[in-house]
PDB file of N, CA, C, O and CB in Angstrom:
ATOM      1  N   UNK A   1       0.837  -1.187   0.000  1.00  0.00           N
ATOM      2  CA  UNK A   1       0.000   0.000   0.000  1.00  0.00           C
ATOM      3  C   UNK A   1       0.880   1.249   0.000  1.00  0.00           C
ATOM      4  O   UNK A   1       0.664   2.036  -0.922  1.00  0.00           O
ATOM      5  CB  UNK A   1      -0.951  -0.001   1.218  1.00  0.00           C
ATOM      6  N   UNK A   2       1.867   1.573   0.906  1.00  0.00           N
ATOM      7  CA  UNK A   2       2.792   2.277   0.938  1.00  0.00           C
ATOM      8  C   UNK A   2       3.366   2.562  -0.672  1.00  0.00           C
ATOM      9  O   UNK A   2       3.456   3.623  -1.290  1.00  0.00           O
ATOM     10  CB  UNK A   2       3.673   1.644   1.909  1.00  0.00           C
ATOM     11  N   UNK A   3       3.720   1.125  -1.085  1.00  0.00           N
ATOM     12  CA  UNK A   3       4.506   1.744  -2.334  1.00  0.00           C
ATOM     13  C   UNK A   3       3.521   1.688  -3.343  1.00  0.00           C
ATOM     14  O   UNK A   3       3.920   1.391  -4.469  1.00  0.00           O
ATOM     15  CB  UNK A   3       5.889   0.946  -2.828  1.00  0.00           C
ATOM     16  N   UNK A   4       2.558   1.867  -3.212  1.00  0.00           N
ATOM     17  CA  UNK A   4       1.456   2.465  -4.214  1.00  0.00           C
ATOM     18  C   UNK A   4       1.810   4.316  -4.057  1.00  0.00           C
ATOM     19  O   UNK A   4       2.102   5.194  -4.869  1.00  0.00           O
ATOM     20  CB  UNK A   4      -0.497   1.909  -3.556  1.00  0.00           C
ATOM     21  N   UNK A   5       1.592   4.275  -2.551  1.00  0.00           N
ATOM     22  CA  UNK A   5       1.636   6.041  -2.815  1.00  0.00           C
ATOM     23  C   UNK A   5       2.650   6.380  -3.206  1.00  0.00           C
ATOM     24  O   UNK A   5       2.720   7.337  -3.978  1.00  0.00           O
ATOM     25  CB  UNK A   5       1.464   7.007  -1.719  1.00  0.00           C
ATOM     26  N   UNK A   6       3.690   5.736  -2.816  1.00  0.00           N
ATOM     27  CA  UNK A   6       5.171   6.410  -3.294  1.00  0.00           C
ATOM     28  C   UNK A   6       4.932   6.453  -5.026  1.00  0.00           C
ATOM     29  O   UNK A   6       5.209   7.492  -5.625  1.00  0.00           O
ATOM     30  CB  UNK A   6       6.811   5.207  -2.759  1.00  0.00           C
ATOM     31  N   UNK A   7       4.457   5.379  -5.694  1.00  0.00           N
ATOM     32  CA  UNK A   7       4.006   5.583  -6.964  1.00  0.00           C
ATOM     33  C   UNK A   7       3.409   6.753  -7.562  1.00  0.00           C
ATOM     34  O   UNK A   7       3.801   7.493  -8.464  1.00  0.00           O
ATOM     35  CB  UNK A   7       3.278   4.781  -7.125  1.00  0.00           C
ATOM     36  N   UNK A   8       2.313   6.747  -6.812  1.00  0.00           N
ATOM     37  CA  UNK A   8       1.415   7.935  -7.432  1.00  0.00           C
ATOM     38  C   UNK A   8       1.593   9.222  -7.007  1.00  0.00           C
ATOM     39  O   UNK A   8       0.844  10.120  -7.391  1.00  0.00           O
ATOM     40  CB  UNK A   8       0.050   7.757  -7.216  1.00  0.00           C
ATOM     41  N   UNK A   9       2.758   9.462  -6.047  1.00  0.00           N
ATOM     42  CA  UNK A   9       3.467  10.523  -5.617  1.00  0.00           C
ATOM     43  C   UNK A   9       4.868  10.967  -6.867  1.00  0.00           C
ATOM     44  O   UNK A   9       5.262  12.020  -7.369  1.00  0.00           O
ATOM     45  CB  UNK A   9       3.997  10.018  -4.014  1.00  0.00           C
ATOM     46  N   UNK A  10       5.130  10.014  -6.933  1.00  0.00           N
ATOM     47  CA  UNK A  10       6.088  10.126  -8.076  1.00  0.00           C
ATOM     48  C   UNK A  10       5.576  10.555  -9.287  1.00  0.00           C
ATOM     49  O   UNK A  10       5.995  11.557  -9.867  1.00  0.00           O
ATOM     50  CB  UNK A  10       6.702   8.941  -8.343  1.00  0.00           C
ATOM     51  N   UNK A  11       4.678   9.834  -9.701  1.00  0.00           N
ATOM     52  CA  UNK A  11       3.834  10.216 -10.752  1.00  0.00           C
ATOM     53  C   UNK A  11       3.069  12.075 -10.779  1.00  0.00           C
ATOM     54  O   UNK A  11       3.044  12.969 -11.624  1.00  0.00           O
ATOM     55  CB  UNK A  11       2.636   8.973 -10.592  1.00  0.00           C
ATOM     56  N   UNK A  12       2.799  11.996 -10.042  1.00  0.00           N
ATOM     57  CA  UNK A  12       2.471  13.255  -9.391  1.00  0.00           C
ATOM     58  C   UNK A  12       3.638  14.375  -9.339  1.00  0.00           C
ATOM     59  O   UNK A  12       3.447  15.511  -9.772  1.00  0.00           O
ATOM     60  CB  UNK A  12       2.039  12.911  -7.978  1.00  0.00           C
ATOM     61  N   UNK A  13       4.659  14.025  -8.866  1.00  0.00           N
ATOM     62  CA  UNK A  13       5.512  15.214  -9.175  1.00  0.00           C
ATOM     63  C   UNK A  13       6.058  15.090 -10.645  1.00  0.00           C
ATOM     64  O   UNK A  13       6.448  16.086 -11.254  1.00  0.00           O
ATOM     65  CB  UNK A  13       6.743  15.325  -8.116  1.00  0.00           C
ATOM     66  N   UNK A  14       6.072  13.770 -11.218  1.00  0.00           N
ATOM     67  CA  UNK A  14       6.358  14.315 -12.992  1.00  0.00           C
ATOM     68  C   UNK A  14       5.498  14.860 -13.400  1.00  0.00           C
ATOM     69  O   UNK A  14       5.836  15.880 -14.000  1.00  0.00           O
ATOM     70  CB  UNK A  14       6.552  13.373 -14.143  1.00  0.00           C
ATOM     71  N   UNK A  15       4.234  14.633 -13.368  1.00  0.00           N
ATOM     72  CA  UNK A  15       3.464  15.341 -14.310  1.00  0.00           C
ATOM     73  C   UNK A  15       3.453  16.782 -13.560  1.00  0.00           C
ATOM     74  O   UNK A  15       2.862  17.662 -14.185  1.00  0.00           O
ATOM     75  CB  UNK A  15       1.930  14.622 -14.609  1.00  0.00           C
ATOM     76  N   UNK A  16       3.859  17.048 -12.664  1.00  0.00           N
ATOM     77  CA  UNK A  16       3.689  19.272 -12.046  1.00  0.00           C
ATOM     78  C   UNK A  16       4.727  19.252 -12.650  1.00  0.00           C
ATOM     79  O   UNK A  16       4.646  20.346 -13.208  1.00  0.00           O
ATOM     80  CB  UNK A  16       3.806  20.232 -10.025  1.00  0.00           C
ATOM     81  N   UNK A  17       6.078  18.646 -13.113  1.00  0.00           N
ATOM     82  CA  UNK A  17       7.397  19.244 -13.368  1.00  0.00           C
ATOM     83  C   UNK A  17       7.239  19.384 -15.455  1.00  0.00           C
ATOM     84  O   UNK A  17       7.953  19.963 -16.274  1.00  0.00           O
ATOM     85  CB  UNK A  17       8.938  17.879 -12.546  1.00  0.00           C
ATOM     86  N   UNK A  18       5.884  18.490 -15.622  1.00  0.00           N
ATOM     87  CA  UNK A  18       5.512  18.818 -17.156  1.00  0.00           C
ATOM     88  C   UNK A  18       4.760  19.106 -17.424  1.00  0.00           C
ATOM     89  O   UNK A  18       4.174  18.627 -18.395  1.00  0.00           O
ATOM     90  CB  UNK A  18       5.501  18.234 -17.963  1.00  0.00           C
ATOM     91  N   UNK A  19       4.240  20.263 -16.574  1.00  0.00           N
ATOM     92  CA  UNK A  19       3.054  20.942 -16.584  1.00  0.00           C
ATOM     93  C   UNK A  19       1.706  20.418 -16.844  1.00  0.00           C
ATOM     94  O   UNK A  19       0.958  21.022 -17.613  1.00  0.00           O
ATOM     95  CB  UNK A  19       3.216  21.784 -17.344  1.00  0.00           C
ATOM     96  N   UNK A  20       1.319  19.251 -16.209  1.00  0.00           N
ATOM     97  CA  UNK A  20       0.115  18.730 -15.935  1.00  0.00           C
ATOM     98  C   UNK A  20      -0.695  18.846 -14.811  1.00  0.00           C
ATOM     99  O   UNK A  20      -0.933  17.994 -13.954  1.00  0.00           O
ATOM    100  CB  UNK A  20       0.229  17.713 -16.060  1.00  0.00           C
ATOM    101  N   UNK A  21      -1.031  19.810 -14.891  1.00  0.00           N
ATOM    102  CA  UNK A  21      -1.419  20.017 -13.382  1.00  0.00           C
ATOM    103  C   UNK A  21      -2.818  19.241 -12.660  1.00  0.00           C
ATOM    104  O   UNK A  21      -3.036  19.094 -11.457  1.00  0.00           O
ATOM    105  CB  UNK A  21      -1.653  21.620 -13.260  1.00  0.00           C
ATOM    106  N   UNK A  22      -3.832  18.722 -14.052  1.00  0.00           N
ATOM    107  CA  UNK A  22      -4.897  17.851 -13.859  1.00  0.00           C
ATOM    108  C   UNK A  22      -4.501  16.520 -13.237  1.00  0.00           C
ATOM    109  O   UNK A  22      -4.870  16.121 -12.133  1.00  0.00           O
ATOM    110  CB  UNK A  22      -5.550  17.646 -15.112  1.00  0.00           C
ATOM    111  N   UNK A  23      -3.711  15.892 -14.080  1.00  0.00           N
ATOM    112  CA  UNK A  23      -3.263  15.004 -13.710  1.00  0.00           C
ATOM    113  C   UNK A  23      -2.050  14.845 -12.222  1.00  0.00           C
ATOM    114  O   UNK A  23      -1.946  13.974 -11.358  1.00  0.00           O
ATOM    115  CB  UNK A  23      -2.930  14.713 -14.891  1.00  0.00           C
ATOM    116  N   UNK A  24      -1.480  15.807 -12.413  1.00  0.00           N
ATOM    117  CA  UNK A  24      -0.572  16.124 -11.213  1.00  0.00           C
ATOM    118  C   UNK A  24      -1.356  15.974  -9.566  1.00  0.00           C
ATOM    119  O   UNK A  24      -1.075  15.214  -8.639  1.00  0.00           O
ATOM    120  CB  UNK A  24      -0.041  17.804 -11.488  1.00  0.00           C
ATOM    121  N   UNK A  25      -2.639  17.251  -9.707  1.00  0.00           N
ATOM    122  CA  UNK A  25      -3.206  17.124  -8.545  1.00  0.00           C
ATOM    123  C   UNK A  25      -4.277  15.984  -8.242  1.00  0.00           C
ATOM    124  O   UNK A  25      -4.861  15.905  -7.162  1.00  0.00           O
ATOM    125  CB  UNK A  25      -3.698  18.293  -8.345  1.00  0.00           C
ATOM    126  N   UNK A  26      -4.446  15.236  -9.154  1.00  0.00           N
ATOM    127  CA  UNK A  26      -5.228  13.767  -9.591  1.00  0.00           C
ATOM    128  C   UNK A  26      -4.605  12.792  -8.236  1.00  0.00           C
ATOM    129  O   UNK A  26      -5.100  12.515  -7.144  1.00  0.00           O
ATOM    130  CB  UNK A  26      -4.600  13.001 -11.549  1.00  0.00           C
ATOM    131  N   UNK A  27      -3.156  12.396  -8.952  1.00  0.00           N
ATOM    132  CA  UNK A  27      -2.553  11.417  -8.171  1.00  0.00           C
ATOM    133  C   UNK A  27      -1.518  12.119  -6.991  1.00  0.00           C
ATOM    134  O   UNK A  27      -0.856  11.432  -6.214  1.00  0.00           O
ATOM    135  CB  UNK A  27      -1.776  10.424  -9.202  1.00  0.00           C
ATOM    136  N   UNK A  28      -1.511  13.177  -7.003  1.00  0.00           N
ATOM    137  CA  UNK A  28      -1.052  13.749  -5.597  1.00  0.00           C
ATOM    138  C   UNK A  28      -2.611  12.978  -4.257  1.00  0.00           C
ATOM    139  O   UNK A  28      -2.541  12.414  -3.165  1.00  0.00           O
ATOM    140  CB  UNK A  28      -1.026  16.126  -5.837  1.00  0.00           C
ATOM    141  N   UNK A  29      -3.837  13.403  -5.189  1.00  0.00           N
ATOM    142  CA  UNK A  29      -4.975  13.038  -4.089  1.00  0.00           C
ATOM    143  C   UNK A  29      -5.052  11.661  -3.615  1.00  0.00           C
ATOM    144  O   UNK A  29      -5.229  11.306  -2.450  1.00  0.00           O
ATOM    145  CB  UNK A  29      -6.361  13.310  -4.617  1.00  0.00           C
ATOM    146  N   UNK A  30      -4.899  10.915  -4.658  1.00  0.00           N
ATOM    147  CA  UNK A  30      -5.116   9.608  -4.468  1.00  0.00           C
ATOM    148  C   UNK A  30      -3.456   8.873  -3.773  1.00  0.00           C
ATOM    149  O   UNK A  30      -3.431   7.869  -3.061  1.00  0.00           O
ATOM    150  CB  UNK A  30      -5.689   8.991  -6.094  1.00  0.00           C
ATOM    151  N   UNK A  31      -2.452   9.512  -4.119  1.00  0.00           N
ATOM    152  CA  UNK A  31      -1.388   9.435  -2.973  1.00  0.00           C
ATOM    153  C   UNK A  31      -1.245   9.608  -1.574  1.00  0.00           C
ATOM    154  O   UNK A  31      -0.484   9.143  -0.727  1.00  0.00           O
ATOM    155  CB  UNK A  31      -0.683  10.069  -3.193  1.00  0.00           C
ATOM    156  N   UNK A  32      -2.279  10.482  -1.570  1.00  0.00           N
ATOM    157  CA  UNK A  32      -2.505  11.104  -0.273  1.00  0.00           C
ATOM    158  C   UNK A  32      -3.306  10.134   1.066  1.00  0.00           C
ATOM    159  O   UNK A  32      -3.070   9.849   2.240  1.00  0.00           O
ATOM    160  CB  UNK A  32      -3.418  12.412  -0.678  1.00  0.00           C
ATOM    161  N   UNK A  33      -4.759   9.772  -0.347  1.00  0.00           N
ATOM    162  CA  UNK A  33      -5.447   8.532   0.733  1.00  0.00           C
ATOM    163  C   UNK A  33      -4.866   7.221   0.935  1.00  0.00           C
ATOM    164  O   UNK A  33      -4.932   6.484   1.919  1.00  0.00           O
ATOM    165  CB  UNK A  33      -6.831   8.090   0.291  1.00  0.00           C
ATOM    166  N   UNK A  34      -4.371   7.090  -0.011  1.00  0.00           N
ATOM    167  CA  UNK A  34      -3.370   5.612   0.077  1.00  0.00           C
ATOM    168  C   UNK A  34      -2.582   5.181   1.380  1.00  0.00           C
ATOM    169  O   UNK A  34      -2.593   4.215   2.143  1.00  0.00           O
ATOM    170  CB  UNK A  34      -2.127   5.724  -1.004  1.00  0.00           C
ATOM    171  N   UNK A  35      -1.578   6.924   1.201  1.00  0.00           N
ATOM    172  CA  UNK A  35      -0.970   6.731   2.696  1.00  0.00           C
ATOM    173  C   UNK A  35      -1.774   7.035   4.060  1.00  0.00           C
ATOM    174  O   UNK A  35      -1.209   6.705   5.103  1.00  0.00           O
ATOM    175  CB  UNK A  35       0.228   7.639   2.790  1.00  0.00           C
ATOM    176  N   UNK A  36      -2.955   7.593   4.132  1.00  0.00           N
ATOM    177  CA  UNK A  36      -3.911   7.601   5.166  1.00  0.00           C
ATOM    178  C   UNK A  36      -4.215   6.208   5.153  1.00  0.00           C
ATOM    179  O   UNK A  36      -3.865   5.591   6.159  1.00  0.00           O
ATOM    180  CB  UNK A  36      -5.130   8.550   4.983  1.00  0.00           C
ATOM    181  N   UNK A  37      -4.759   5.599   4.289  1.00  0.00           N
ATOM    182  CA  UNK A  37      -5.498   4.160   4.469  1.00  0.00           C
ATOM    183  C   UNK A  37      -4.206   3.168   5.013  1.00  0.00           C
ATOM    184  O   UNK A  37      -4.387   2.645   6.113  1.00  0.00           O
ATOM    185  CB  UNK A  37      -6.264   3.510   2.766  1.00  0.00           C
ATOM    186  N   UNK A  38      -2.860   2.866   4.279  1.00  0.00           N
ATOM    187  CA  UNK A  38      -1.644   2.925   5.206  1.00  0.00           C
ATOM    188  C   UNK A  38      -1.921   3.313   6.362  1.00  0.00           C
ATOM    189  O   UNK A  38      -2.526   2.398   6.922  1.00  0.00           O
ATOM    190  CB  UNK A  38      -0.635   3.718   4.824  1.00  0.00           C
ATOM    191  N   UNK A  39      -1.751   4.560   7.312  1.00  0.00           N
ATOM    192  CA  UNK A  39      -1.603   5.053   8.018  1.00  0.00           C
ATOM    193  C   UNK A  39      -1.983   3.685   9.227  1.00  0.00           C
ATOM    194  O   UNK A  39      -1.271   2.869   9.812  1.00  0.00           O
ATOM    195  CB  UNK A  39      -2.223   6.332   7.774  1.00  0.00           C
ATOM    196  N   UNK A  40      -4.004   4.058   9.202  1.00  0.00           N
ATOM    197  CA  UNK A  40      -4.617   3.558   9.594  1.00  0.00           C
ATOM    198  C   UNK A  40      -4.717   1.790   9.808  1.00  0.00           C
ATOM    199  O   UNK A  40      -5.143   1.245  10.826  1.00  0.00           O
ATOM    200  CB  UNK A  40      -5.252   4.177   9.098  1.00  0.00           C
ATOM    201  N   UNK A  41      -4.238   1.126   8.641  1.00  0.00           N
ATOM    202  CA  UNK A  41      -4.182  -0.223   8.867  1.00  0.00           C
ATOM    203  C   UNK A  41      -3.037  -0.386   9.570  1.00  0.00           C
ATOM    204  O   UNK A  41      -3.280  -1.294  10.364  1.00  0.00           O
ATOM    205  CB  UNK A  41      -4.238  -1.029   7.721  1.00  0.00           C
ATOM    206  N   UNK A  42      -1.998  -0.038   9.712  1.00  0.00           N
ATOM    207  CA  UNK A  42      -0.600   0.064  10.616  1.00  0.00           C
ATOM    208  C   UNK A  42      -1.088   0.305  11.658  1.00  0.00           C
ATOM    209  O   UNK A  42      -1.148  -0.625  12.463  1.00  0.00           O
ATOM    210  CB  UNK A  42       0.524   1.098  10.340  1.00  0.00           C
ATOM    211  N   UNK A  43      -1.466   1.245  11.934  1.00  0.00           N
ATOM    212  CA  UNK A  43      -1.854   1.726  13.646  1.00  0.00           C
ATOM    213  C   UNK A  43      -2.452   0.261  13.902  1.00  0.00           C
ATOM    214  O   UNK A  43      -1.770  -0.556  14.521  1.00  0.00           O
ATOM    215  CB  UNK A  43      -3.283   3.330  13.982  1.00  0.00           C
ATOM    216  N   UNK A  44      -3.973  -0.133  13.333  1.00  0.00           N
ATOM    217  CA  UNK A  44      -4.749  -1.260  13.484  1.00  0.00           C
ATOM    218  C   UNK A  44      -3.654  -2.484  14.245  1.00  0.00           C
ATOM    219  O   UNK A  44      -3.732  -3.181  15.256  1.00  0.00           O
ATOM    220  CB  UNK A  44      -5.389  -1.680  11.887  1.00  0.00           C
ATOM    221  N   UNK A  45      -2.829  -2.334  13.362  1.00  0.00           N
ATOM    222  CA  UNK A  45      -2.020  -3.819  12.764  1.00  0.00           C
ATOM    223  C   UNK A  45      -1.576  -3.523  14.581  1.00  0.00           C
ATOM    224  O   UNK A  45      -2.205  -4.143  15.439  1.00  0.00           O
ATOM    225  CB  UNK A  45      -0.332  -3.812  10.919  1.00  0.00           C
ATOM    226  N   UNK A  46      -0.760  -2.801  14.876  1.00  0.00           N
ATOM    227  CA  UNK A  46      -0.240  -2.615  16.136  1.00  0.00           C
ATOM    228  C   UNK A  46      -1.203  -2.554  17.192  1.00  0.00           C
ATOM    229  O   UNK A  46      -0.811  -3.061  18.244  1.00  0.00           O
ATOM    230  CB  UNK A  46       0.506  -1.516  16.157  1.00  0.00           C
ATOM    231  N   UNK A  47      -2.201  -2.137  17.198  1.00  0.00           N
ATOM    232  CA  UNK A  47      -2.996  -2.366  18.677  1.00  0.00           C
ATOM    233  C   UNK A  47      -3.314  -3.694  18.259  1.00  0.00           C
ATOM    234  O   UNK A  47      -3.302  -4.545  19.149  1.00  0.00           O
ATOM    235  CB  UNK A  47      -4.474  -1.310  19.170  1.00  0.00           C
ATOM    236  N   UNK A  48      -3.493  -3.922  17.528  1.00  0.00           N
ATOM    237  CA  UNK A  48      -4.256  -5.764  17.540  1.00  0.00           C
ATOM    238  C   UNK A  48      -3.288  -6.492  18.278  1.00  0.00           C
ATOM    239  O   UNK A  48      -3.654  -7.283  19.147  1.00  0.00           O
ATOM    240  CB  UNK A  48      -4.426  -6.751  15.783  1.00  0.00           C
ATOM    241  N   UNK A  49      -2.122  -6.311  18.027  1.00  0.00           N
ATOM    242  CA  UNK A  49      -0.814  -7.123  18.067  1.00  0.00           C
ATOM    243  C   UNK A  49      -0.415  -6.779  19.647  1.00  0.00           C
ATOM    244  O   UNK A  49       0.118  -7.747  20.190  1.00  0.00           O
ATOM    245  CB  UNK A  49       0.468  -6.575  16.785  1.00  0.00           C
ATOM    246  N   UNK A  50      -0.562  -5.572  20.530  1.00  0.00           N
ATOM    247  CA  UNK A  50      -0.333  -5.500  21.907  1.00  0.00           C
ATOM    248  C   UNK A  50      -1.674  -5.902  22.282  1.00  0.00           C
ATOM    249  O   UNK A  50      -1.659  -6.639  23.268  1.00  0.00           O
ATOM    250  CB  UNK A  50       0.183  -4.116  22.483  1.00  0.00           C
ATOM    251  N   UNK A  51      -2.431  -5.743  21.980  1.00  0.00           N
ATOM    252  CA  UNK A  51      -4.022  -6.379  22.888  1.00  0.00           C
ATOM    253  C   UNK A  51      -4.346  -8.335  22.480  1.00  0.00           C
ATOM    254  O   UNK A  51      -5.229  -8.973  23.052  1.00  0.00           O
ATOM    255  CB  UNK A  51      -5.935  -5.133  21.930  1.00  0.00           C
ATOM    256  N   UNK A  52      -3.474  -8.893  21.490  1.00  0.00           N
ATOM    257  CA  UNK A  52      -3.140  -9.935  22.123  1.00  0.00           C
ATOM    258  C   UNK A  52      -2.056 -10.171  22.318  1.00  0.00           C
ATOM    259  O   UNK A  52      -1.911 -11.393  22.319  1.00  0.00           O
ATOM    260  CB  UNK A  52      -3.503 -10.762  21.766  1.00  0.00           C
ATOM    261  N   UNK A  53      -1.446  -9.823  22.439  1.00  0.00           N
ATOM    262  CA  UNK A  53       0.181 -10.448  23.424  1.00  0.00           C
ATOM    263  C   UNK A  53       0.847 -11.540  22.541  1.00  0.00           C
ATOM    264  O   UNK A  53       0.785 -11.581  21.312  1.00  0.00           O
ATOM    265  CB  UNK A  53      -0.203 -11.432  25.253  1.00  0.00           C
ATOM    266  N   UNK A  54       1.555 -12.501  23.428  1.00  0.00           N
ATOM    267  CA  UNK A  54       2.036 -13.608  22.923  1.00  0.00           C
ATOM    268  C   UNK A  54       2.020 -14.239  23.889  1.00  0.00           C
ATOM    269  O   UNK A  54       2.251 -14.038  25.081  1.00  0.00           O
ATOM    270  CB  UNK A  54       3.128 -13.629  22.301  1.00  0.00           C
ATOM    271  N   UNK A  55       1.489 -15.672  22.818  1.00  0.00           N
ATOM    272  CA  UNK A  55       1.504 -16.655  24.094  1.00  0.00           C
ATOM    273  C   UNK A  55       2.180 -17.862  24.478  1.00  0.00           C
ATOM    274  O   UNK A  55       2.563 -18.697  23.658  1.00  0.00           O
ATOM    275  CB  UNK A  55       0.469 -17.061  24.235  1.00  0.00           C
ATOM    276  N   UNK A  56       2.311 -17.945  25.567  1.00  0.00           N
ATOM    277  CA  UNK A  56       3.115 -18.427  26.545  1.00  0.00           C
ATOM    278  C   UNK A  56       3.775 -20.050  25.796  1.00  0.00           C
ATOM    279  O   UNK A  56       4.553 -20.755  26.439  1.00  0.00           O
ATOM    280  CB  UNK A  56       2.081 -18.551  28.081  1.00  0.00           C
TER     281      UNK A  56
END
């Protein structure tokens, strides 16, 4: 998921550096939720993982 945004972040700054700015601010947005939706399943991933422990 991560390296999706890094994708469409990349993508995103070629097309502002070739004057696409439709497309530029397109996948800047969708870079943006990617790494929120990232964000969020990480956090998830970690409380799941201290609220069960390991067992014995």
């Amino acid at each position: 998921m991560l390296r999706w945004a890094l994708i469409f972040l990349v993508v995103a700054l070629v097309a502002a550096v070739l004057g696409f700015g439709g497309i530029a601010g397109a996948s800047a947005e969708i870079a943006k939720i990617l790494f929120f939706v990232f964000l969020v399943l990480f956090v998830v991933s970690l409380v799941v993982n201290m609220v069960r422990g390991r067992a014995p």
